[in-house]
C-alpha positions in Angstrom: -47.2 60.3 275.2 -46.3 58.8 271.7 -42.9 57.2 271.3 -41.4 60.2 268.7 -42.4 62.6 271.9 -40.5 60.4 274.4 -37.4 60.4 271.8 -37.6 63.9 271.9 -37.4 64.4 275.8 -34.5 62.3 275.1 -32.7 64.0 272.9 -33.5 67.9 273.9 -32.9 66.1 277.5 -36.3 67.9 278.8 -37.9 65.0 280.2 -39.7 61.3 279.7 -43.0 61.1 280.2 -43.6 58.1 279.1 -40.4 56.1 280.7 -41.8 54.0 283.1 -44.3 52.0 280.7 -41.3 51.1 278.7 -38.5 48.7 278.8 -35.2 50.3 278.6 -34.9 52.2 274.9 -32.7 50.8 272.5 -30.3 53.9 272.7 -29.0 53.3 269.1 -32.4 54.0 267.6 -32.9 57.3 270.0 -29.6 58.7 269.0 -30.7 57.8 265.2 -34.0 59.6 265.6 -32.4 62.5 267.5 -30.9 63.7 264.2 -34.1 63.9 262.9 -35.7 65.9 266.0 -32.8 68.4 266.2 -33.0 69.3 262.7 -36.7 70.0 262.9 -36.4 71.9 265.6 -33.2 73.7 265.0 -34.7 76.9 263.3 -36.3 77.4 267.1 -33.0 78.1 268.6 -31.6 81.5 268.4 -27.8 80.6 269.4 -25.8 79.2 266.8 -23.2 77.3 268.7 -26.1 75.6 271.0 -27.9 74.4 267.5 -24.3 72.7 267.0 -23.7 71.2 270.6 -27.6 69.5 270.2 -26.3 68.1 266.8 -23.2 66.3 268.2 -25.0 65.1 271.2 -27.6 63.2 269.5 -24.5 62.2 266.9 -22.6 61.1 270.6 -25.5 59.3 271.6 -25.5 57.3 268.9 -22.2 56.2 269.3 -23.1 55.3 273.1 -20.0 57.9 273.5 -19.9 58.7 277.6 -20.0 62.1 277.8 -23.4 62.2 275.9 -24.4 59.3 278.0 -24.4 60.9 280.9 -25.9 64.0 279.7 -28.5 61.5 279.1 -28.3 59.5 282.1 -28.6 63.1 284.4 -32.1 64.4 282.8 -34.9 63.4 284.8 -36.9 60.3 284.1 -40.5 59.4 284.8 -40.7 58.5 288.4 -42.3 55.2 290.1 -45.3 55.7 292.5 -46.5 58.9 290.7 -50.0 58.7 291.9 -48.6 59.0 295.7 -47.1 62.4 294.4 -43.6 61.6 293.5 -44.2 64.1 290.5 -40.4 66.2 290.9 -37.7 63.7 288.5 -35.0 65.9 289.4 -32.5 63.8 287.6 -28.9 63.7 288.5 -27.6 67.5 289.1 -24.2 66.6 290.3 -23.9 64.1 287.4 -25.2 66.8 284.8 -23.0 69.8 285.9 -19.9 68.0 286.2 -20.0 66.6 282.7 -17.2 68.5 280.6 -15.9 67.4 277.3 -12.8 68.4 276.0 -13.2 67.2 272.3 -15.7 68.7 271.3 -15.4 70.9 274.4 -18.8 70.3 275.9 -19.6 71.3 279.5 -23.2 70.2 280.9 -25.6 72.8 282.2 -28.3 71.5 284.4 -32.2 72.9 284.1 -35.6 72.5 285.7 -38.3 72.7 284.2 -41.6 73.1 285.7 -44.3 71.7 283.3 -48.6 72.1 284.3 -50.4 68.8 282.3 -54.1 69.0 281.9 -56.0 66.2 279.6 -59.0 65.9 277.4 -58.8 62.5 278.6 -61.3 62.3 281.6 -59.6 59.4 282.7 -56.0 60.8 282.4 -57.1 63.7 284.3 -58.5 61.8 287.4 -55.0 60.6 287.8 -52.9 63.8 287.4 -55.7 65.1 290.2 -54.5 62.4 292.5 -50.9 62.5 291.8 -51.3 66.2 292.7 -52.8 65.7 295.6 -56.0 68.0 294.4 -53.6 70.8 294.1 -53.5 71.5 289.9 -55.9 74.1 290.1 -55.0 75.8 293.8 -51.7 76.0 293.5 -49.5 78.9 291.1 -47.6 76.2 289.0 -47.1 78.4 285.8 -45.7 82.1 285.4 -44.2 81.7 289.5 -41.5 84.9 288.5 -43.8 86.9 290.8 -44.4 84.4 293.7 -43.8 86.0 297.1 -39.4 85.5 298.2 -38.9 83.6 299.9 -41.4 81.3 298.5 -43.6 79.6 301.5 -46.4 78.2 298.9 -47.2 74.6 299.1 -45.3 72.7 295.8 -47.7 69.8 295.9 -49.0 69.9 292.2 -45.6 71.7 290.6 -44.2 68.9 288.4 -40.7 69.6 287.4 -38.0 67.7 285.6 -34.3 68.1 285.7 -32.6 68.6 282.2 -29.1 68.3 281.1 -28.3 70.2 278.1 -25.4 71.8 276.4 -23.8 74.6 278.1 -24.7 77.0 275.5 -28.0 76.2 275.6 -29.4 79.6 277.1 -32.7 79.2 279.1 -35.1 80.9 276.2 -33.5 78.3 273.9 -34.5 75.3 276.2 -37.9 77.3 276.5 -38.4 77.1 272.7 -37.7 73.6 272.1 -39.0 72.4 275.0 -42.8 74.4 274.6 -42.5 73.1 270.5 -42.1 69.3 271.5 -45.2 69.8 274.1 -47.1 71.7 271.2 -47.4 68.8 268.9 -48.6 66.3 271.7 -52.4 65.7 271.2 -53.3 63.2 273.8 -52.6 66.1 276.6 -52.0 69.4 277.3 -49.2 71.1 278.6 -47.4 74.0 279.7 -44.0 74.6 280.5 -40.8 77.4 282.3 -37.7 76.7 282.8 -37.5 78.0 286.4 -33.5 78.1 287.0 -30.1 77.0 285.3 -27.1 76.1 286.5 -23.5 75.0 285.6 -20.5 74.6 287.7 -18.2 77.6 286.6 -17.3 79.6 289.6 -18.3 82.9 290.4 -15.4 85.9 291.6 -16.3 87.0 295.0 -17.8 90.6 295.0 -17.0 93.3 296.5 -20.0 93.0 299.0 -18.4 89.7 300.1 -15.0 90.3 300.3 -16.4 93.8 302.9 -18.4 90.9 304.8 -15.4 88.1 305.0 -13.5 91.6 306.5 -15.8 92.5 309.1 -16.0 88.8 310.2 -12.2 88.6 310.0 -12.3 91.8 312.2 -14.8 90.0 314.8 -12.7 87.0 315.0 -9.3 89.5 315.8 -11.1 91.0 318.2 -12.7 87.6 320.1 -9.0 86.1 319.6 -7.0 89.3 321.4 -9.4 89.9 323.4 -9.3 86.2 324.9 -5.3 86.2 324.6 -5.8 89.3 326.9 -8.0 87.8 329.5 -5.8 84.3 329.8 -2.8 86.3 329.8 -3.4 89.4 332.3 -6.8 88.9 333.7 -9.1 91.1 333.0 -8.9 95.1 334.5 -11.6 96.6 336.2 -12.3 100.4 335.9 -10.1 100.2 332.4 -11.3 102.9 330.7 -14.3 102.5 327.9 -11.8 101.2 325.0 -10.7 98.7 326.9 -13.9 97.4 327.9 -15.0 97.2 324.4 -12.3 94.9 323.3 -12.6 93.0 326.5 -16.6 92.4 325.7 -15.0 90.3 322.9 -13.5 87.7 325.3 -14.4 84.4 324.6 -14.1 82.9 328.2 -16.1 85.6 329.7 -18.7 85.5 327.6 -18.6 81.9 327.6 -19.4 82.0 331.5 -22.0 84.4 331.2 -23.9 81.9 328.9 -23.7 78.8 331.3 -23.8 81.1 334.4 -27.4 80.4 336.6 -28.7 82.8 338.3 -31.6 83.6 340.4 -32.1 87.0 340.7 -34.6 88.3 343.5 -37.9 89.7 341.8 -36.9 87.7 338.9 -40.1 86.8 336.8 -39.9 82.9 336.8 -41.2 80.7 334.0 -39.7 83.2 331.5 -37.0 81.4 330.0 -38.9 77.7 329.5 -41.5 79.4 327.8 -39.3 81.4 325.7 -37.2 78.6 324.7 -40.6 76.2 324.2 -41.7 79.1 322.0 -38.6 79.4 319.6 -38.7 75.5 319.4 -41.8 75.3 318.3 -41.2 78.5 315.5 -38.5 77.0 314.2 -40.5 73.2 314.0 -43.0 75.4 312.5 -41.3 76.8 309.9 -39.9 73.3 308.6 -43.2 71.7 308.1 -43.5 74.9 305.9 -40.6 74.0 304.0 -41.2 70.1 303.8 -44.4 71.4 301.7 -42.2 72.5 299.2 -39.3 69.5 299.4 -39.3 67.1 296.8 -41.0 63.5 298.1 -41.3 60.8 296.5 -44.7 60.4 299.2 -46.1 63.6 298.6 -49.5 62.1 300.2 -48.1 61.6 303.6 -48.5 65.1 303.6 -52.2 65.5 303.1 -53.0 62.1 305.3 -50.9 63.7 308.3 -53.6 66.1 307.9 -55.9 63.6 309.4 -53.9 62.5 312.6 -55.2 65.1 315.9 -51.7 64.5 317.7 -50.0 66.2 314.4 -52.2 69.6 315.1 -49.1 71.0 317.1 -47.3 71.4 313.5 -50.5 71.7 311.5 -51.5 74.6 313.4 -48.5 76.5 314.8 -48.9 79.9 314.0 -50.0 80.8 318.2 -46.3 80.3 319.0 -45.3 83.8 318.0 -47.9 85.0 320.0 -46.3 83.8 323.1 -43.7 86.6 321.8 -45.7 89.0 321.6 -47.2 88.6 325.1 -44.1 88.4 326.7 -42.6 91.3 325.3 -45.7 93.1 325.3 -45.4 92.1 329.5 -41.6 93.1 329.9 -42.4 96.5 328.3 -44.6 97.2 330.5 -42.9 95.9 333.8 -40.0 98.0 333.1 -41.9 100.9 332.1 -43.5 101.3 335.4 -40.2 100.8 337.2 -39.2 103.6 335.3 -42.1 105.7 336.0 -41.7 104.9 339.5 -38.2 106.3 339.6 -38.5 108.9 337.5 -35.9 107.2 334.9 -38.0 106.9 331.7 -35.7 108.6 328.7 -37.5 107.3 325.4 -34.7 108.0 323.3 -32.5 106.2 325.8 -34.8 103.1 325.5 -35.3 103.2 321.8 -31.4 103.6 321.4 -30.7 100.4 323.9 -32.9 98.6 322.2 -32.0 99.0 318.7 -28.4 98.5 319.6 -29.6 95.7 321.5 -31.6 93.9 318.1 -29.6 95.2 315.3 -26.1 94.6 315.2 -26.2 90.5 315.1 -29.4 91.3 312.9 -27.1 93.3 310.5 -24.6 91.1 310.2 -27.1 88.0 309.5 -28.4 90.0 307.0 -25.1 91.1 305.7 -24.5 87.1 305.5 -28.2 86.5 303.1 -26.7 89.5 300.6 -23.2 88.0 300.1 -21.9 84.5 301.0 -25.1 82.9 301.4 -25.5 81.7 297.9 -22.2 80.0 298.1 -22.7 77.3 300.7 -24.2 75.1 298.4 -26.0 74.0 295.3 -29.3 72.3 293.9 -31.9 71.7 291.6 -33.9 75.1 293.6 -31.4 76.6 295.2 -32.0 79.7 292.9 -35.7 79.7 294.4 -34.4 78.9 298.3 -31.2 80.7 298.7 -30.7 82.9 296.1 -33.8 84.9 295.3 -34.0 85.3 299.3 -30.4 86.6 299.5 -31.0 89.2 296.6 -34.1 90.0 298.6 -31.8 91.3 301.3 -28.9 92.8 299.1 -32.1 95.1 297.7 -34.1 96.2 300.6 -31.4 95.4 303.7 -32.5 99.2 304.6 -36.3 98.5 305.3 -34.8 95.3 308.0 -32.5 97.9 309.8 -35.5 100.3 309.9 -37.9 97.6 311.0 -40.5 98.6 308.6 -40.4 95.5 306.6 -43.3 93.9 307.5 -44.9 96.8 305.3 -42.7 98.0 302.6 -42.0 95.8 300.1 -43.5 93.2 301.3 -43.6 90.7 298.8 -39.4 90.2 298.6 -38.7 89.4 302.1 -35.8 89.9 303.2 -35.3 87.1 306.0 -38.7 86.6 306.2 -39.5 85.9 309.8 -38.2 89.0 310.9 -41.1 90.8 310.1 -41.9 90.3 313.9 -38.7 92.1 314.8 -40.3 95.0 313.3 -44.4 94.7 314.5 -42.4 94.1 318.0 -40.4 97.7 317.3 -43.8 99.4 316.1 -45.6 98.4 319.5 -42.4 99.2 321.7 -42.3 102.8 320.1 -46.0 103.6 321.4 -46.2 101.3 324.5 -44.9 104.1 327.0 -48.1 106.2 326.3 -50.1 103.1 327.3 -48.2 102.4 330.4 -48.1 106.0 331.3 -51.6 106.1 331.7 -52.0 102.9 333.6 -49.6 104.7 335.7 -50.8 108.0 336.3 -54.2 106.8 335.6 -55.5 103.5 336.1 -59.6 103.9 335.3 -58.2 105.4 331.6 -55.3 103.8 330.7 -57.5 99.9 331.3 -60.2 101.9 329.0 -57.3 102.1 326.8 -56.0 98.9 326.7 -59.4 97.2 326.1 -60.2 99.2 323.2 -56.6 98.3 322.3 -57.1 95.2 322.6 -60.9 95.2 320.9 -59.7 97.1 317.5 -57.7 94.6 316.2 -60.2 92.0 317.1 -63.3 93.0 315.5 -61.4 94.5 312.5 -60.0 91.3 312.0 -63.3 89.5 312.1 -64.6 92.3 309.8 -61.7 91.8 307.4 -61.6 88.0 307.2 -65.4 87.9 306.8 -65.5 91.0 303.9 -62.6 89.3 301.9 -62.6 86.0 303.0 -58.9 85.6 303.9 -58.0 82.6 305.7 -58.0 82.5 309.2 -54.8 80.8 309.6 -52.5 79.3 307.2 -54.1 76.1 305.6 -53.1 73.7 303.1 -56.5 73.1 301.5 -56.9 76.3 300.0 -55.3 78.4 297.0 -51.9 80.0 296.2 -53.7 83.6 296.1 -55.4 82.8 298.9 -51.9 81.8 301.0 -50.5 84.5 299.4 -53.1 87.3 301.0 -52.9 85.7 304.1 -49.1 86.1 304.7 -49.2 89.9 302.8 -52.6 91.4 304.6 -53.0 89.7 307.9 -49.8 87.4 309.4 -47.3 90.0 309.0 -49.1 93.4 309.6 -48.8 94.8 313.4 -52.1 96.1 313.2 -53.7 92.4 312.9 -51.3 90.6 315.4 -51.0 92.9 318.5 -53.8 92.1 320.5 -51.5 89.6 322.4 -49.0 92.7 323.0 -51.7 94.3 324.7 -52.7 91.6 326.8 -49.0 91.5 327.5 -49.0 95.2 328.6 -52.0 94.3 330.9 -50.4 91.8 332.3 -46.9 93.4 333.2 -49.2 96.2 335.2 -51.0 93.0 337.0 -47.6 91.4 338.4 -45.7 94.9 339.5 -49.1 96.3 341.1 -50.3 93.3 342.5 -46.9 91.4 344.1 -47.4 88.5 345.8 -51.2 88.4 345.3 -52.8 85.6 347.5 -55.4 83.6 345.5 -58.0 81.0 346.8 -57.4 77.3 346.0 -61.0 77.8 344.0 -59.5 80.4 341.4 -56.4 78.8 341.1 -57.9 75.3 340.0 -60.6 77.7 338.0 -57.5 79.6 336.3 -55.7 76.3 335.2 -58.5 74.7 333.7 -59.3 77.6 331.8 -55.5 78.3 331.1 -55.6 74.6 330.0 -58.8 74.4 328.2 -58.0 77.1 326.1 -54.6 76.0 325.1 -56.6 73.0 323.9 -59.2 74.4 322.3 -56.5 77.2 320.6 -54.3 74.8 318.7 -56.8 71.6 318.5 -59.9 73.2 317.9 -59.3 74.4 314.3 -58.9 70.7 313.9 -62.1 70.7 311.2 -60.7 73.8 309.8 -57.5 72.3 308.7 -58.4 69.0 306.9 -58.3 68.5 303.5 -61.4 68.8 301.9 -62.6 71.3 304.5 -65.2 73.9 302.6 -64.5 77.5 303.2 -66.8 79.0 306.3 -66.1 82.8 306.0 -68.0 83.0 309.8 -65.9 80.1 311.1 -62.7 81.8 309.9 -64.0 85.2 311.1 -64.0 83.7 314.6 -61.4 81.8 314.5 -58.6 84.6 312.9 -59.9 87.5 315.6 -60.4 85.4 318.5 -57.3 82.6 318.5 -54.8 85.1 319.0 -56.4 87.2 322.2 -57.3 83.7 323.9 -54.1 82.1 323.5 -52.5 85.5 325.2 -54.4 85.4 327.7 -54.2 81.6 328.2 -50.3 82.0 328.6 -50.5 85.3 330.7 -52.2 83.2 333.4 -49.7 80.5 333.0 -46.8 83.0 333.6 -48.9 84.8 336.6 -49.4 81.4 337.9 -45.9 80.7 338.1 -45.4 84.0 339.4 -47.3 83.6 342.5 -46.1 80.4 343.5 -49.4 78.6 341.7 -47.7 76.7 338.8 -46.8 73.3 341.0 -44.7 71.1 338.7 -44.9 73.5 335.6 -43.3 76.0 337.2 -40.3 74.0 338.1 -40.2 72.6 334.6 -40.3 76.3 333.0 -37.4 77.3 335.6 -35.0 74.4 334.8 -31.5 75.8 335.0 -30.9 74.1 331.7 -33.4 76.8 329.9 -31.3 79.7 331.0 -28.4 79.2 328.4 -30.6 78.2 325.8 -33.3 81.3 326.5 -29.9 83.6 326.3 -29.2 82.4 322.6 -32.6 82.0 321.6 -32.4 85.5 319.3 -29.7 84.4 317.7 -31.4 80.6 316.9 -34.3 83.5 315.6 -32.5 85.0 313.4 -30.3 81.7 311.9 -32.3 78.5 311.8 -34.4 80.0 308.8 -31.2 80.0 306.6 -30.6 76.8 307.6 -33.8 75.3 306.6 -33.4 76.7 303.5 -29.8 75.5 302.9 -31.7 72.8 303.9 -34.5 72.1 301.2 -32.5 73.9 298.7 -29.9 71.5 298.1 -32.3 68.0 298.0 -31.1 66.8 295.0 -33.6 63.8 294.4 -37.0 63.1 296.2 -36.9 61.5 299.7 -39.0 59.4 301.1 -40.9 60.5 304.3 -42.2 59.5 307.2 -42.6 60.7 310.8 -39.2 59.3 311.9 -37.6 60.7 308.7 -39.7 64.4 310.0 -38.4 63.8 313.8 -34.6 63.2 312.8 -34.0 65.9 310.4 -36.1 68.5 312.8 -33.7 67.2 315.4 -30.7 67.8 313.1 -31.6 71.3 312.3 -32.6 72.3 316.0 -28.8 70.8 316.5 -27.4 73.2 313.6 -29.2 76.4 314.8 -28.0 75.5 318.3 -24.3 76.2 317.3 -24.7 78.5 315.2 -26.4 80.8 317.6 -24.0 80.0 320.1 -21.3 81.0 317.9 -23.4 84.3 317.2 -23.8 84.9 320.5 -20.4 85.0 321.9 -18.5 86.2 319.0 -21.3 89.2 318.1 -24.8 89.6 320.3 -22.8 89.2 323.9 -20.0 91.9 323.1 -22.1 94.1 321.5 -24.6 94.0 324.6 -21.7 94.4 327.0 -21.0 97.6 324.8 -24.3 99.2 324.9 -24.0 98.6 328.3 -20.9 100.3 328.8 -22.0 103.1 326.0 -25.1 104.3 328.4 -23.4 103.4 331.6 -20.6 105.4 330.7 -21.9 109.5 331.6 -23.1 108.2 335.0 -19.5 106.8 335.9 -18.0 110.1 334.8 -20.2 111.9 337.0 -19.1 109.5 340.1 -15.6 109.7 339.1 -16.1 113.6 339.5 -17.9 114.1 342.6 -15.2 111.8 344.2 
């Protein structure tokens, strides 16, 4: 970049792309050139008082004034070790926001700027390929208004700089100056958005958030007297329904129903260890996503961890909600045929436990995105992480409570992960009609679960072959192809519910066949196959996931329809296993008392830990360095975060309001004893 372009980055505080191949500027010669720059390009902007601030700053910085010199000192500068993909000079937000000047009143308003360089130069252009890690042309750097929310793209060849400008600065005017200054550079090409801007005036809490800081203030009465109540009096059996509401708010009894073991006869054991493994690895899951998008000043770690086999656990997570689905998939259908058995089946009984069962602490979480959420912090992105996410749920909260989301309007997510709350709901709806006829008859209702269990297979094959969608989600590929991935195939029930079936199959095998005696030979058979396929399911796509893998539309066909259905089925044995006193070790490993408290809150660490990953990456406010102890201790710090949080969710909110549902449904057959008595 020439030198009157580097002034000019200066002065508009845009950015300095030629910073590090100079010594420090003589600041008295910038501020003197500044003049010059702002009155050429002073017809660009629109707002009158804005072409006045950028006058007395470059004035200010020629007088070394402080103000201007930390307007100055917050804008992003060209980073060191660029060509390891430290590309995001974020600058100095805190500095740049606080700045406020009271003559000439001055406040600083912060701006980042994302900015897409190609080159003539074929030299020049070898280097912005590396420092992007290969990335310029895959990823969706410019025009990014319409990117998915929340945004789970890879941000490996975005460079952005942070920009300190003038208050009244509005973002078109930044825009303007900023996309003039690039237009007379000849030695490269670039483009360039301002993606967010931000000052420190405070916002006056809405209406929305004062209703939401009420209904929390309301929970927290009711936990408080409630408890009062119970330390006080005790607690009063056969009370009467009101009073067993509030006393579901008690604090010490729920408390003891968390920590409380028990080993309940008939009890399906493993249960709780896997489900707690299985939320674990979700939630390490979803951080590696949103490392891909944090600022490092080592982006290439990234792309070399790619390359390590004992890394394919994170690289290739996306079986662990499939453990989910089998397991719910199972309990449907274990219950169901106790039901049957009994003659207790009510389907709207069961649809209305289990949406009061889901959706209260669900509602209220969401309630939390819409209102407070953007107020727990700030950052260079926190527009991107936090806010466009929360507006997300203020906009379609309806689609959540009617679990649809995974379908409608989905492309603003709403608290994104919970589009398995809703394939989960879809598949619970129908499940009875499966069951029914594996329990009135067997011979039709297996023909039904196989072809169940075959349709989303070979349509998935069919569909990842025809439009060659990725068969899992891979760094080495495009935005638009991510993008299709996550719309068409991760989050749609009809692609991901083999496993459920599986599950239902396997609920009939353990309440037909209790106790089922197996021969030493099909038990060491089962476990190396169990094994095995474990192996093969997260390892095996080893070749698929590196770097410069090419595109194999039959290899992806394969591997999308067939990964899921094994790794069911891999896990189903595992549980039956443990369930017929076959699982050794790993069966008193899975049924560690320490699981059960954990497995009780592990909804709640569901539906919170993804807000607190994006709290997370939003608020990095200049690039870190990484490594994999720097991965291992923040991954331990946020499992430690969604731990108590959830706890806190569960006792003040998911507890009480099971205990109620409890007492809601439990309540006619109680009448009816009190009656015949």
């Amino acid at each position: 970049m020439s030198t009157t372009v580097t002034r000019c980055f200066f002065v508009l505080l845009v950015c300095c792309f030629s910073q590090a191949l100079n010594v420090l500027p003589n600041l008295k010669e910038i501020g003197t050139n500044a003049q010059l720059v702002v009155n050429d390009i002073a017809p660009l902007i629109e707002d009158e008082q804005c072409r006045s601030d950028l006058l007395i700053l470059a004035d200010s910085i020629e007088k070394l004034d402080l103000w201007a010199m930390k307007m100055l000192d917050a804008t992003g500068k060209w980073n060191p070790a660029f060509l390891l993909g430290n590309i995001k000079s974020l600058g100095s937000y805190e500095e740049c926001v606080s700045i406020q000047q009271s003559k000439p009143y001055i406040k600083g308003k912060y701006c980042l700027a994302n900015v897409h360089l190609t080159s003539n130069d074929e030299q020049i252009d070898s280097l912005l390929e590396i420092a992007t890690q290969k990335r310029r042309n895959r990823e969706i750097t410019m025009n990014r208004t319409n990117t998915p929310v929340p945004d789970l793209l890879p941000s490996m060849a975005l460079i952005q700089f942070g920009i300190c400008v003038p208050s009244t600065c509005s973002i078109a005017d930044v825009q303007k100056a900023f996309g003039y200054i690039i237009s007379k550079e000849k030695s490269a090409n670039g483009e360039v958005q301002i993606e967010s801007c931000y000052t420190n005036d405070a916002t006056p809490l809405s209406s929305g958030d004062l209703a939401f800081i009420g209904c929390v203030a309301i929970v927290a009465g009711l936990v408080f007297l409630s408890s009062v109540i119970e330390t006080k009096f005790g607690v009063k059996e056969d009370a009467g329904f009101t009073y067993g509401c509030l006393m579901a708010f008690s604090l010490p009894t729920n408390w003891k129903k968390l920590f409380v073991i028990s080993h309940h006869p008939g009890a399906l054991k493993s249960l709780d260890g896997i489900r707690v493994l299985s939320t674990l690895w979700v939630v390490a899951g979803h951080k590696i996503i949103f490392t891909l998008q944090e600022p490092w000043a080592n982006k290439c770690f990234q792309v070399k961890s790619l390359e390590k086999l004992a890394n394919m656990p994170f690289t290739n997570n996306m079986p662990s909600v499939d453990t989910f689905f089998l397991m719910s998939g199972m309990l449907r259908s274990f219950n169901l045929l106790k039901e049957f058995q009994g003659n207790r089946f009510r389907f709207f009984t069961d649809v209305a436990r289990r949406y009061l069962r889901l959706t209260p602490v669900y509602a209220l979480v969401i309630a939390f995105y819409a209102t407070l959420l953007t107020r727990l912090g700030s950052g260079p992105r926190w527009e991107k992480f936090v806010t466009e996410p929360g507006e997300a749920c203020a906009a379609h909260w309806k689609n959540n409570l009617l679990y649809i989301n995974s379908y409608v309007h989905n492309n603003k997510h709403c608290m994104i992960q919970t589009w398995y709350l809703a394939s989960d709901m879809h598949l619970f709806l129908v499940s009875p009609l499966v069951v029914y006829a594996l329990w009135k008859k067997p011979a039709t209702g297996k023909l039904i679960l196989f072809l169940l269990a075959a349709i989303p297979i070979c349509f998935t094959a069919w569909y990842t072959y025809n439009f060659e969608v990725l068969p899992t989600y891979l760094l080495n590929n495009s935005d638009e192809k991510l993008i299709s991935y996550q719309r068409d195939v991760h989050i749609t029930t009809h692609h991901r519910m083999a496993p459920y079936v599986v599950g239902l199959a396997l609920g009939y095998i353990l309440y037909v066949k209790k106790n089922l005696h197996l021969s030493l030979m099909s038990v060491i058979s089962g476990w190396l196959m169990c094994l095995t396929t474990l192996y093969v399911v997260v390892f095996g796509a080893f070749n698929i996931v590196q770097y410069d893998h090419k595109y194999d539309p039959v290899e992806s066909a394969l591997y999308a329809s067939l990964h899921r259905i094994a790794w069911a089925f891999a896990v189903g044995w595992l549980i039956f296993a443990c369930n017929n006193e076959r699982g050794g070790w790993i069966t008193e490993i899975l049924s560690l008392n320490v699981f059960q408290p954990l497995s009780k809150i592990s909804y709640c660490i569901y539906l919170s830990h993804y807000v607190i990953l994006m709290v997370g990456t939003a608020r990095i406010k200049t690039p870190l360095y990484a490594d994999d102890y720097a991965l291992i201790h923040s991954l331990a710090g946020d499992f430690t975060i969604s731990f108590a949080v959830a706890t806190v969710l569960y006792l003040s909110v998911e507890a009480p309001l099971f205990e109620i549902t409890r007492l809601i449904f439990s309540t006619p057959k109680n009448v009816t004893k009190k009656k015949e008595n």
